[in-house]
C-alpha positions in Angstrom: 0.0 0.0 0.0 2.7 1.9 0.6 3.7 2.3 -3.0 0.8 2.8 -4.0 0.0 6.0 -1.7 3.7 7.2 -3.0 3.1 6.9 -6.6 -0.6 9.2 -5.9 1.7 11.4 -4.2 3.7 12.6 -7.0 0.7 12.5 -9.2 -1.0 14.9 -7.3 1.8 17.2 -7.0 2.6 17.1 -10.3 -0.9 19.2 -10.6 -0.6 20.9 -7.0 -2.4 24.1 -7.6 0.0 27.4 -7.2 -2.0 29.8 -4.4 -3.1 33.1 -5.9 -5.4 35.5 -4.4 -7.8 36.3 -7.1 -9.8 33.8 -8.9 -9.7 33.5 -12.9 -12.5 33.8 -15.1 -14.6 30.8 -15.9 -12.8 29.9 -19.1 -9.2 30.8 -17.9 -9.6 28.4 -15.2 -11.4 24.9 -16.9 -11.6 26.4 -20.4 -14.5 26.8 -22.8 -15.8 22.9 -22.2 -16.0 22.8 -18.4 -20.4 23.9 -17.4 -20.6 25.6 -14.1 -24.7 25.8 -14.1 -26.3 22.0 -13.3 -29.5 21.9 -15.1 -30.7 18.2 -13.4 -32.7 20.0 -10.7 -36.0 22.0 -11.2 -33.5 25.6 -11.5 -30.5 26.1 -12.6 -27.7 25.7 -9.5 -24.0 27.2 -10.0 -21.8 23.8 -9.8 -19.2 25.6 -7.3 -22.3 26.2 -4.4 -23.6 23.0 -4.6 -22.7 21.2 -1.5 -21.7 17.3 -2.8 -19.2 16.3 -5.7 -21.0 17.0 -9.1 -19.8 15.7 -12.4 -21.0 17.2 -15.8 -19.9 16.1 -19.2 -20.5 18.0 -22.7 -19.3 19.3 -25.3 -15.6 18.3 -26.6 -15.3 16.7 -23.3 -17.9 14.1 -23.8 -17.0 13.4 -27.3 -13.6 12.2 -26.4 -15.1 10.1 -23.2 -18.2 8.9 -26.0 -18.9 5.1 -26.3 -21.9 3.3 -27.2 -23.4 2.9 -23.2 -23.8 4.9 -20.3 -21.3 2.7 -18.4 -18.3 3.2 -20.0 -18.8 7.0 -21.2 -18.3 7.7 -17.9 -16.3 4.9 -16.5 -13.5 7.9 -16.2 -14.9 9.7 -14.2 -14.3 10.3 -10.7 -15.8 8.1 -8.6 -16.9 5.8 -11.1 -16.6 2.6 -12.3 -18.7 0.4 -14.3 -20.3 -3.0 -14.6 -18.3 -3.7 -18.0 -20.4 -6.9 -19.1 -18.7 -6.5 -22.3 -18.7 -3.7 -24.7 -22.6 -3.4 -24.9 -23.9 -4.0 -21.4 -22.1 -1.6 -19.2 -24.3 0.6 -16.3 -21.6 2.9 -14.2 -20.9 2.3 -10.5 -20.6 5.3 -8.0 -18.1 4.8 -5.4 -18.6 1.1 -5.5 -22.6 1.4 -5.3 -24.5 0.1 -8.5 -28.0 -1.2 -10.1 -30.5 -0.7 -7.1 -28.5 2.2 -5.6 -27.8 4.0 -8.8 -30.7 5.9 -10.5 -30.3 6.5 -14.6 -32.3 8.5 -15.8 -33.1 10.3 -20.1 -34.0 13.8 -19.1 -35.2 13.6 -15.6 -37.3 10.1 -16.1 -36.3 6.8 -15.9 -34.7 4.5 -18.5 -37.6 2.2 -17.8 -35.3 -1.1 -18.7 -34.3 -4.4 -16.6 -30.8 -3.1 -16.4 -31.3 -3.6 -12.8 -32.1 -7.4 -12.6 -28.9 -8.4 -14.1 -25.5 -7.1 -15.9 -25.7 -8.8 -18.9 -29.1 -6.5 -19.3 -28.3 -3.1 -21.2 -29.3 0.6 -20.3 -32.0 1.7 -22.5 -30.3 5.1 -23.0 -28.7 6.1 -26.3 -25.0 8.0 -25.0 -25.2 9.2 -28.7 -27.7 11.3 -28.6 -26.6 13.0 -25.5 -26.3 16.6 -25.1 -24.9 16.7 -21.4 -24.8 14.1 -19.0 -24.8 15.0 -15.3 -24.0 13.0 -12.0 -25.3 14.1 -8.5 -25.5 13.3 -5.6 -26.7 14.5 -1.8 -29.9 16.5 -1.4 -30.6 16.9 -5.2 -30.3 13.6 -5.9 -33.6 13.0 -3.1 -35.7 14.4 -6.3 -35.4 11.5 -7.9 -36.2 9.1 -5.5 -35.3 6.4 -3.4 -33.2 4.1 -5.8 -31.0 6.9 -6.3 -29.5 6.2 -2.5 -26.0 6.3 -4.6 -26.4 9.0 -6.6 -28.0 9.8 -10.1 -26.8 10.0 -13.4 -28.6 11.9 -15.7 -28.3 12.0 -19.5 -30.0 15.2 -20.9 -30.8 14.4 -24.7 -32.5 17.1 -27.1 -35.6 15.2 -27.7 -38.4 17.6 -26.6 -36.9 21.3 -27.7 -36.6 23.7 -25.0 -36.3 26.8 -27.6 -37.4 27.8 -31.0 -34.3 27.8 -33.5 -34.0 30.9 -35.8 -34.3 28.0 -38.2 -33.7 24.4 -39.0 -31.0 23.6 -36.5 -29.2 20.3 -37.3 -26.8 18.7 -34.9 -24.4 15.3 -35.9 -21.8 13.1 -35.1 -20.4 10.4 -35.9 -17.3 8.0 -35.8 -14.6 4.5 -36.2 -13.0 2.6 -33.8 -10.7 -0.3 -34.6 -10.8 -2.6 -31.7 -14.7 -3.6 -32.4 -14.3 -2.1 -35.7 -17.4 0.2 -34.7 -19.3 2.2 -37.0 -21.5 4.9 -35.3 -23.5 8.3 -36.6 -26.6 10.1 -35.1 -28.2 12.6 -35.8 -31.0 15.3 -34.8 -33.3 17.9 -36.6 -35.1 21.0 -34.9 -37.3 22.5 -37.0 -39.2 25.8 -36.4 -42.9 25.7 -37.7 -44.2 29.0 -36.5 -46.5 30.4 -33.4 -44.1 29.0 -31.2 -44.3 25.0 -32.3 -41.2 23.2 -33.1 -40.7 19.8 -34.5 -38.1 17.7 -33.9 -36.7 14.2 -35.5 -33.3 12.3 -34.8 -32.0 9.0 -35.0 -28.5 6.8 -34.4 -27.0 4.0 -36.0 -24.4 2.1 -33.8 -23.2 -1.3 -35.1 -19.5 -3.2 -33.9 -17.8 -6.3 -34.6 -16.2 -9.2 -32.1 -13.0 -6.2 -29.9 -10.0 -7.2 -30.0 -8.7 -7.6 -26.7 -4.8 -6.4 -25.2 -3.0 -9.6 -24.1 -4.8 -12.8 -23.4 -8.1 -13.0 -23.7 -8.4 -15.2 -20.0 -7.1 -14.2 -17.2 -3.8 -16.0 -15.6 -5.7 -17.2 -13.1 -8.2 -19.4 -15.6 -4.7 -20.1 -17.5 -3.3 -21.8 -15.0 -6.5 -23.6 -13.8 -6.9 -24.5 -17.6 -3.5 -26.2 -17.8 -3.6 -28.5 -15.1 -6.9 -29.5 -16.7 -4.9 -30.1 -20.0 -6.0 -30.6 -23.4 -8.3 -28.7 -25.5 -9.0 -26.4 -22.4 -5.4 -25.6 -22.1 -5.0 -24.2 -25.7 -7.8 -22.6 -25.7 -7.0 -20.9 -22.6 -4.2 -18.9 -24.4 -6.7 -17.4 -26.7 -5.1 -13.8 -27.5 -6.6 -11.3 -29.8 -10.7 -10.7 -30.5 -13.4 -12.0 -28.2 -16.0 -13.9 -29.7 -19.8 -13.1 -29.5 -19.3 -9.0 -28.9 -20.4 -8.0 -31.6 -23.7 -5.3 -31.8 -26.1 -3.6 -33.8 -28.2 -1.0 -32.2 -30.7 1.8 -33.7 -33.2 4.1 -32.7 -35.2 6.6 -34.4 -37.5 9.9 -32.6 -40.2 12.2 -33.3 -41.5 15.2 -31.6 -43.3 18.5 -31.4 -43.2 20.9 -28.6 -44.5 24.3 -28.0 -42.3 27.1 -26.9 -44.4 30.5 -25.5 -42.4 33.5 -24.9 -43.3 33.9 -21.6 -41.6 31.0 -20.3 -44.3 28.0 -20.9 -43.7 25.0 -22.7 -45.2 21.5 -23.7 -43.6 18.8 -25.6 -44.5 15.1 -26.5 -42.0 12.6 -28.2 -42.1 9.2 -29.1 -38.9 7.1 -30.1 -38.3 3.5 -30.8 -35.2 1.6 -29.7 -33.5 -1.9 -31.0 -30.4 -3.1 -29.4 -29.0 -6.6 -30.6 -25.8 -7.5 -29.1 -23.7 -11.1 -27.8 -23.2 -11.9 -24.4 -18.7 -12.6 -23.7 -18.7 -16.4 -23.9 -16.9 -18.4 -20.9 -13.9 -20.8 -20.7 -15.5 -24.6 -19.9 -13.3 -25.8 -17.1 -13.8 -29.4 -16.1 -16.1 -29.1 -12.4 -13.3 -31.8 -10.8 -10.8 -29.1 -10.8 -12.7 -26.2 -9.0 -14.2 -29.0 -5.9 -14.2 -26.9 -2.5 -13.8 -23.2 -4.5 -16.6 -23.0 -6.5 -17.9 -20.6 -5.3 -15.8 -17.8 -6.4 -14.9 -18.8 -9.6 -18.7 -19.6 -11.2 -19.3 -15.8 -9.8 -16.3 -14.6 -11.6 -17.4 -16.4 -14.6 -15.7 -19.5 -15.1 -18.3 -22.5 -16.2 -18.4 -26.1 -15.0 -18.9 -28.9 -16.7 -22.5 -30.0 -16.9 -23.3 -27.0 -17.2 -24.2 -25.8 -20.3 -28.2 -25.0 -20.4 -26.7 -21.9 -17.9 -23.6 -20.6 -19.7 -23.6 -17.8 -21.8 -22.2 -19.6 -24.9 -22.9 -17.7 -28.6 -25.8 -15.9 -26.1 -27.4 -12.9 -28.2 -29.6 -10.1 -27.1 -32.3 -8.5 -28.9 -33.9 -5.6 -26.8 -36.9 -3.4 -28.3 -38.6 -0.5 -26.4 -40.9 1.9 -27.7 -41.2 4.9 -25.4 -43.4 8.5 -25.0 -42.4 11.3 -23.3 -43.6 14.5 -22.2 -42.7 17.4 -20.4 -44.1 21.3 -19.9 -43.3 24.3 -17.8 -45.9 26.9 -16.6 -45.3 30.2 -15.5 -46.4 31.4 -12.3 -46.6 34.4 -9.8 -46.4 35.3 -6.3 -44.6 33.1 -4.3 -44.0 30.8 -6.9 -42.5 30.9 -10.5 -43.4 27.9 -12.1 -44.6 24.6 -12.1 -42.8 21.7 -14.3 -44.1 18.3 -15.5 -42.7 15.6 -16.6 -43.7 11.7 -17.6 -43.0 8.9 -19.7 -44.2 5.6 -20.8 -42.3 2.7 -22.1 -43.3 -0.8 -23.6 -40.1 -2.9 -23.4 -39.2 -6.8 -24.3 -35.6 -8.5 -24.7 -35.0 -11.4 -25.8 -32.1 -14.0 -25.1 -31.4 -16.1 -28.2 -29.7 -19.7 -28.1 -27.4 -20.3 -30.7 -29.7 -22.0 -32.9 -31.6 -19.3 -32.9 -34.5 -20.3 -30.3 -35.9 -18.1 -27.8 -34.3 -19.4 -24.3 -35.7 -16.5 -22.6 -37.9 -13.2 -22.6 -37.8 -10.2 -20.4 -41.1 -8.0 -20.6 -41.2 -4.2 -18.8 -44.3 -2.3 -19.1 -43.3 1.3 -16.6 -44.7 4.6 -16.5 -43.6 7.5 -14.2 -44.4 10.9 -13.7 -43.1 14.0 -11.7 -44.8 17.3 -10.8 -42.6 19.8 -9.6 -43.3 23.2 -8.1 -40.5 26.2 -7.8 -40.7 28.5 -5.4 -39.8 32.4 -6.3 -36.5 33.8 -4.9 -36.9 35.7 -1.9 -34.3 37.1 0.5 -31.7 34.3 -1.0 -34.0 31.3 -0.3 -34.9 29.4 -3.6 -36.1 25.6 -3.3 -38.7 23.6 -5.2 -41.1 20.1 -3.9 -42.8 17.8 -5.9 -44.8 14.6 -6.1 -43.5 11.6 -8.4 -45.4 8.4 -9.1 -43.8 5.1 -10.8 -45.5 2.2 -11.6 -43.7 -1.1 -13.2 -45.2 -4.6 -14.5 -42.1 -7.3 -15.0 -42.4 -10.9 -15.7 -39.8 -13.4 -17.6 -41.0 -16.5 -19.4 -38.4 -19.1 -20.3 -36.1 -21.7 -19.3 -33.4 -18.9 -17.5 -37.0 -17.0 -15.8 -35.0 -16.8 -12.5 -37.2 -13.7 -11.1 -40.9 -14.2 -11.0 -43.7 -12.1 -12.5 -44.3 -9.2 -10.2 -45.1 -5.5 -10.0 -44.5 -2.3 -8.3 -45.7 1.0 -7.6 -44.2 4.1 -5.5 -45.1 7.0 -4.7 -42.9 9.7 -3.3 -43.0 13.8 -2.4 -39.7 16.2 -2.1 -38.7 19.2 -1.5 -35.2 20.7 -2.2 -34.3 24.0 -0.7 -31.2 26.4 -0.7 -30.7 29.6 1.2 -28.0 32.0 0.7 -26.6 33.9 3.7 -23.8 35.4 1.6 -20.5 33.7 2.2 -22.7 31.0 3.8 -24.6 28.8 1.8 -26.6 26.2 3.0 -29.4 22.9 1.7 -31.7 20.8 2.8 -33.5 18.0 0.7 -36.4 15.2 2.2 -38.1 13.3 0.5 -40.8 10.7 1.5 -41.9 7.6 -0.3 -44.1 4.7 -0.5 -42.9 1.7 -2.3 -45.6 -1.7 -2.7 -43.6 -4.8 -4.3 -46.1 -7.8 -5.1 -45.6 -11.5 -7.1 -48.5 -13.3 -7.6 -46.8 -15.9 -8.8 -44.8 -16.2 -5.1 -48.0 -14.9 -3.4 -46.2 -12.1 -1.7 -47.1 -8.4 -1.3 -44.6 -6.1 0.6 -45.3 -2.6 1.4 -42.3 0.2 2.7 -42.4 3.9 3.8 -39.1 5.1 3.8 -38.3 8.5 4.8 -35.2 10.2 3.9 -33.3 13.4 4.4 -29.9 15.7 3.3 -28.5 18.8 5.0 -25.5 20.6 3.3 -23.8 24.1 3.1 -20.8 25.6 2.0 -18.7 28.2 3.3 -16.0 30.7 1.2 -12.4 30.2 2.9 -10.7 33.0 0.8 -8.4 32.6 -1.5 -10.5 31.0 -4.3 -11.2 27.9 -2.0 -15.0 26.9 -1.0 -15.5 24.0 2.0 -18.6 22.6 1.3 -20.3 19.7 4.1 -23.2 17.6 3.9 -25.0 14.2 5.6 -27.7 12.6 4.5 -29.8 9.6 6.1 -31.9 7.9 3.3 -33.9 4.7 3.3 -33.9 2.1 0.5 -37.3 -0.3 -0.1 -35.7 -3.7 -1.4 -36.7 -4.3 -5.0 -38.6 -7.2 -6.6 -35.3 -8.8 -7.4 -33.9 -8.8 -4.0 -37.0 -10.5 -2.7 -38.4 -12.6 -5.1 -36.0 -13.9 -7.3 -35.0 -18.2 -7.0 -33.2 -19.9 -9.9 -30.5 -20.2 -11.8 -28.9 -16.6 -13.2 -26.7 -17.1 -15.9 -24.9 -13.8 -16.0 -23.6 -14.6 -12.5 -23.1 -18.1 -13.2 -25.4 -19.0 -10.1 -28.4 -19.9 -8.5 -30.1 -16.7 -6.3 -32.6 -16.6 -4.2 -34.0 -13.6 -2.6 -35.9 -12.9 0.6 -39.8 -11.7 0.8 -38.9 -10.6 4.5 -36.2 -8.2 3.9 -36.8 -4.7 5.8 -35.5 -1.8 4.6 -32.2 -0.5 3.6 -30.8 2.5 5.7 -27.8 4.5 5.3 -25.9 7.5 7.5 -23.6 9.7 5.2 -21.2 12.5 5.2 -18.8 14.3 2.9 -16.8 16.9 2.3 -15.7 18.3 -0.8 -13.0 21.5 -0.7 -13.1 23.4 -3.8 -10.4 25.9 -4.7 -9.4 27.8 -8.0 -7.2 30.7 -9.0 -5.3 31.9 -11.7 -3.9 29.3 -14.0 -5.2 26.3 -11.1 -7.6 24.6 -10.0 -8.6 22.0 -7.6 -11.7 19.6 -6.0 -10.7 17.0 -3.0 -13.5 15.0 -1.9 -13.9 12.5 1.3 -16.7 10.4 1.8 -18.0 8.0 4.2 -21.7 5.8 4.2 -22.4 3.6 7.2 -25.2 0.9 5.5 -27.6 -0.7 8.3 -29.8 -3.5 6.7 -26.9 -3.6 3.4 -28.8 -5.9 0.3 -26.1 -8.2 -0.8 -25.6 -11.3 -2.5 -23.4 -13.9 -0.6 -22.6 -17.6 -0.7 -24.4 -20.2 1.2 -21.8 -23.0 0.7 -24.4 -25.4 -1.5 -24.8 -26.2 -5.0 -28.1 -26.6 -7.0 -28.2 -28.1 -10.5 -24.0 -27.9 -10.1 -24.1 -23.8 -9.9 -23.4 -22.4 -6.4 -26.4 -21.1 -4.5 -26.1 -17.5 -3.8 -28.7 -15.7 -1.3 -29.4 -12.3 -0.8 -28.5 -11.3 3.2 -28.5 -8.2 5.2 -26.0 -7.0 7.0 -24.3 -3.4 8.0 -21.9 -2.8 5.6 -19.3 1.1 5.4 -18.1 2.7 2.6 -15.4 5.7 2.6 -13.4 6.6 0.3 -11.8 9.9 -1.8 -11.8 12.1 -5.0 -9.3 14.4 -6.1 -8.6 16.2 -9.1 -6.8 19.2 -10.0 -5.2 20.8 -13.0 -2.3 23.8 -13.0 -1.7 26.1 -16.2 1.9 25.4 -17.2 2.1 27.6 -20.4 -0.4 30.2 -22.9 0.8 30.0 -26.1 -2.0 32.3 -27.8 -5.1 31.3 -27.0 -4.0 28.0 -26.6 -3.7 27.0 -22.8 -1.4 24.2 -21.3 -2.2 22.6 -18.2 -1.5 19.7 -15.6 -4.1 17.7 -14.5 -4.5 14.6 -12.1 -7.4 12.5 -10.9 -7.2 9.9 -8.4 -10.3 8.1 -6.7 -10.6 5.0 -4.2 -13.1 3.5 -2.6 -13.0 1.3 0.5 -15.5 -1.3 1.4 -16.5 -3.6 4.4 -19.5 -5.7 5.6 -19.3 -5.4 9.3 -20.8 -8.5 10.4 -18.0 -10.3 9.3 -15.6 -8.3 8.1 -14.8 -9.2 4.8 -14.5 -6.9 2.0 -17.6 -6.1 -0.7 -17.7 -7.7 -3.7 -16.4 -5.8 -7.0 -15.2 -3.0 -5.5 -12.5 -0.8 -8.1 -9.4 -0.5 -6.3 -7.1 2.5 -6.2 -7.2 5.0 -9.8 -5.2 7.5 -10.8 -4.6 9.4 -14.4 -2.3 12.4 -15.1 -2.2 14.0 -18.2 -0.7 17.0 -20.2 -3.6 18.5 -22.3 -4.0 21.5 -24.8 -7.0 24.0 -24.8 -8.5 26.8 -26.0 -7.3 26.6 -30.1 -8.0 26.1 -33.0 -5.8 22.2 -32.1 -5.9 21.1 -29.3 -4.9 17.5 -27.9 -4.2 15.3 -24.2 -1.8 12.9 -23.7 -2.2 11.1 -20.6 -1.1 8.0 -18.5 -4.7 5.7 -16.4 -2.9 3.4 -13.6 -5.1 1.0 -11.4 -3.7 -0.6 -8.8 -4.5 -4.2 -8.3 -7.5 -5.4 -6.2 -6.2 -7.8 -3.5 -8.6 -7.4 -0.9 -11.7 -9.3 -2.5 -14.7 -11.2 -0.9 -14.3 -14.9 -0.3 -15.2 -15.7 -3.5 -13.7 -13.3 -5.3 -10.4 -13.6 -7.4 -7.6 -11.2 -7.5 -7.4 -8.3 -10.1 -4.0 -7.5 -11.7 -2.8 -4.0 -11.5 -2.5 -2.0 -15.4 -1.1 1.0 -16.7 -2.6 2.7 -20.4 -1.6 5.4 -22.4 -4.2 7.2 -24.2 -3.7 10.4 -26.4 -6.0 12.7 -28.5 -6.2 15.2 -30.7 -8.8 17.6 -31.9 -9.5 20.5 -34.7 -11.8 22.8 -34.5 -11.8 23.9 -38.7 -14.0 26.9 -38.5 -12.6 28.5 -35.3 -12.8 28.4 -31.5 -16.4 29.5 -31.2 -17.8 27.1 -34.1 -19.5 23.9 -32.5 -17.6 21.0 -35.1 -15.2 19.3 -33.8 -12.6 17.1 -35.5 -11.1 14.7 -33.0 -8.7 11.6 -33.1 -7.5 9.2 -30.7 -5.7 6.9 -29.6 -6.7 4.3 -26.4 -4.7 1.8 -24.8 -1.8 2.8 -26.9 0.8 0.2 -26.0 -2.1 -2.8 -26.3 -2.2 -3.6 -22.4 -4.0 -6.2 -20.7 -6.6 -4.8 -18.7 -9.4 -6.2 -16.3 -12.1 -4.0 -14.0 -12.2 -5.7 -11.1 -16.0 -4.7 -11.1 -16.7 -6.5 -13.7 -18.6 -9.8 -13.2 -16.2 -10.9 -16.6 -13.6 -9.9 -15.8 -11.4 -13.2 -16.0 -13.2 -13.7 -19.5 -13.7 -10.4 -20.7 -10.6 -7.8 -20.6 -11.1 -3.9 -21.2 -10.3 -3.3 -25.4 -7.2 -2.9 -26.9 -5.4 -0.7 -29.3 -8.5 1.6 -30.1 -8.0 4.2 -32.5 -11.3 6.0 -33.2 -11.8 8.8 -35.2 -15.3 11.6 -34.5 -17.0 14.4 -35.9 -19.5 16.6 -34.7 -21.5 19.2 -36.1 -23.9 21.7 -35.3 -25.4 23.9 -37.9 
């Protein structure tokens, strides 16, 4: 550990801010691509006030990040981490929290999927078609309910028009990669039609091939289990190059109108379709002799066993399909409060797991619907809030031979509030938020009902100096979902048998954190320290038995902590015209434990850091940088060790018609020296490394 904490040592200094008294301007500081206003609350909030770490991506920065899920566009972030179930099924992790805990949300709504009951399940949300993407957490994050205990990522998309375009406004990208020799354009049309009413139309086109991996395809552990097995099993286990069954093909196409008034109101309706086929990473067949007395860990990790082949993902494709409506509106008021806001959605969505014969092994059907009414209060004397009421309903149900989680439904109902009051170099917040949650099966005969009630408190405080302390605690409560108390069969992905509790209570957490802001002339800097104490922590956990040759996994309850830390920083080395030269660093960890016994949570990203030289500002710009995760050694019992890695990524990027002009040129170049690389949190991670060599190419345009 030691080395570890010395190596983030120099990289942080290597971007230690230099102390000046005055602050910089906006875009001397982050330049032109780093958003100070958060729009995923009912007003506008300036980033620097708000009281827990807040992550926004646009502009040139989310084109270089851009890949075709949520998951790993923002698996760079700080803090995060993603499920990485191959290339096409990744949902992101914030500090080591995921799927229940983790809220992703198009635009305020839900993504109304079954990316929750399993990681081999894809996020209905199109990263193509984003036009910011925001992560929160603390009190605002209370607005969007209960499952968003972790935090919330929202993906803001131009779908319903929030202005009417002088006239037809077209925006587009579209790129290459090598590794999965991807293929990707989208594309959006606002169109002005008079008396306030705009139309809108855009679509995407994503399709890939098998990636091409960096080093072996299995990890050395599976090698070496592999050759004392001998044989076939051996020689395949030194695989190198592409993965088989990764390949994907995903579209979607959307239509809407919206009217814009000039006095502030608003009503749009859209209605989009989405198709997503893609192939499930295939495992290495290791005989079941070898693995007697550790089974455990390595079906969880995703080794097979023999006999075992109606559960393993072999030549396993995916064909999702949802067709969604959405609305939202804005309403002027007065008096003591400006506006009230509404927003819903609807979605019809089925997947379908394909055998390699082309049979139907298994079907996943989501009908949800949610909605959200939210009223915003006038400003008055520096106090500025909003509260609401949100509603979601969801009907689930699986029919096939892998129907692990049983037909059920669920309903909640929650109200909020979020309010801020500025005492000049005192800022403080305060969110609650109340909510009833009823999760039935009539196929197990069970009907739950939970009132959970949940709170944050927060403020920040100006130190001088171009440094801000912000602190904040939240308590929030959790209602266990369908999947954590129904399900009982065998689960593929996780290459086991689960089997939930009807009799869970719920899920509590006590949290604080503290994020120190600080930026000046030609620096900047954000440290963030965190810590969650989990009473009633939803986990899954080894019973020690075997059913149909698969271990038997259960979900428990236990108290569980989290703490961990977030820094980055960036210092201005050189201004060579408008062109700005700067130092950054980013390092993140996040530490782990269930208390009842100790042991570590599963699939929790070790120690991160990434240092880079970057150029912006110009006309060219560019990054070179260096990502270096340490390796994972403290794991859960049955877990396996992660390997340590080290990639060098660079970019470059041409802006042709000037600074101010919104296309973009840009070339990378990922994983230059074709490294071997695994994330710990991935459930494939022995089968499945990170790509290699990727050299993409992008465009976008705005015109």
């Amino acid at each position: 550990m030691s080395s570890r904490l010395s190596l983030a040592a120099l990289l942080l200094l290597s971007a230690a801010p230099v102390l000046a008294e005055e602050a910089a301007p906006q875009d001397e500081q982050h330049g032109s691509n780093d958003p100070e206003i958060i729009v995923s609350a009912p007003y506008a909030r300036d980033r620097k006030l708000v009281a827990t770490a807040v992550t926004v991506l646009q502009g040139d920065a989310l084109q270089l990040q851009l890949r075709s899920t949520i998951g790993e566009t923002l698996a760079r972030q700080p803090g995060v981490s993603s499920t990485f179930f191959g290339p096409n099924a990744s949902r992101p992790i914030l500090r080591g929290l995921d799927a229940e805990r983790v809220r992703v949300l198009t635009d305020g709504i839900g993504s109304f999927d079954v990316s929750n009951t399993s990681v081999d399940h894809a996020v209905a949300a199109n990263p193509l078609l984003a036009d910011r993407i925001e992560i929160l957490r603390g009190p605002a994050a209370l607005l969007f309910g209960s499952g968003a205990i972790g935090g919330v990522v929202n993906m803001r998309d131009l779908r319903i028009p929030r202005e009417v375009p002088d006239g037809p406004h077209v925006d587009a990208n579209a790129g290459i990669g090598t590794a999965a020799r991807e293929r990707n354009i989208a594309a959006a049309l606002n169109m002005p039609l008079g008396g306030g009413f705009v139309a809108h139309v855009d679509g995407s086109f994503f399709e890939s091939d098998n990636y091409r991996t960096g080093g072996f395809v299995f990890s050395e552990n599976l090698r070496a289990e592999a050759a004392e097995e001998g044989g076939e099993v051996a020689e395949e286990a030194q695989e190198r190059g592409r993965l088989e069954n990764t390949a994907a093909r995903t579209w979607d196409v959307a239509g809407s109108i919206a009217w814009i008034g000039e006095n502030g109101a608003n009503f749009g309706v859209a209605v989009s379709h989405l198709q997503n086929r893609y192939g499930i990473p295939n495992s290495l067949e290791i005989g079941h002799d070898e693995h007697e007395g550790e089974h455990e860990g390595e079906a969880h990790e995703g080794e097979a066993h023999e006999g075992e082949e109606e559960h393993a993902h072999e030549d396993i494709t995916l064909d999702m399909r949802q067709t969604r409506v959405d609305v939202r509106g804005a309403l002027p008021l007065s008096g003591a409060f400006k506006e009230v806001r509404v927003r819903g959605g609807w979605a019809n969505y089925r997947h379908d797991e394909i055998e390699p014969d082309g049979a139907i092994g298994t079907s996943f059907f989501n009908k949800s619907w949610e909605a959200r009414l939210e009223l915003v209060q006038a400003e008055k004397d520096g106090w500025q809030g909003a509260s609401g009421v949100q509603y979601f309903s969801r009907n689930f149900r699986a029919v096939g031979e892998e129907a692990y989680i049983p037909a059920n439904e669920t309903r909640q109902f929650g109200l909020f509030t979020l309010q801020e009051f500025d005492l000049g170099a005192v800022r403080l917040e305060g969110g609650a938020r109340y909510e009833h949650a009823n999760v039935k099966s009539a196929q197990v005969g069970r009907e739950r009902t939970f009132n959970s009630v949940s709170f944050s408190v927060g403020g920040s405080i100006d130190l001088g100096s171009g440094f801000r302390l912000a602190l904040s605690g939240a308590r929030t409560e959790r209602a266990p979902s369908a999947e954590e108390l129904f399900a009982n069969g065998a689960h593929a992905a996780t290459r086991a048998v689960e089997i939930g509790n009807p009799d869970f209570s719920t899920e509590r957490q006590l949290g604080a954190e503290a994020v120190l802001r600080g930026r000046g002339a030609g620096w900047r800097l954000e440290l963030s320290a965190f810590v969650n104490r989990f009473d009633n922590y939803i986990f899954l956990n080894p019973n020690g038995l075997e059913q149909d040759e698969l271990p038997v996994f259960e979900y428990a309850q236990s108290d569980a902590s989290f703490w961990g830390v977030e820094v980055e920083a960036g210092v201005k080395v050189a201004q060579l015209g408008a062109t700005r030269i700067e130092v950054t660093g980013l390092l993140d960890y996040t530490r782990a434990t269930v208390l009842s016994g100790g042991g570590a949570v599963p699939r929790i990203p070790p120690l991160r850091m990434i240092g880079g030289i970057e150029a912006t500002g110009g006309v060219v710009g560019g990054r070179v940088e260096i990502e270096h995760v340490t390796a994972q050694d403290r794991t859960a019992s049955f877990e396996t060790r992660t390997a340590a890695f080290s990639l060098v990524n660079a970019s470059l990027s041409w802006k042709p018609f000037g600074v101010d002009a919104p296309t973009t040129l840009m070339v990378q170049a990922n994983n230059i020296f074709d490294v071997e690389a695994r994330r710990h949190s991935s459930f494939l991670k022995d089968v499945a490394p990170l790509f290699g060599r990727d050299i993409r190419v992008s465009l976008r345009v705005a015109f």
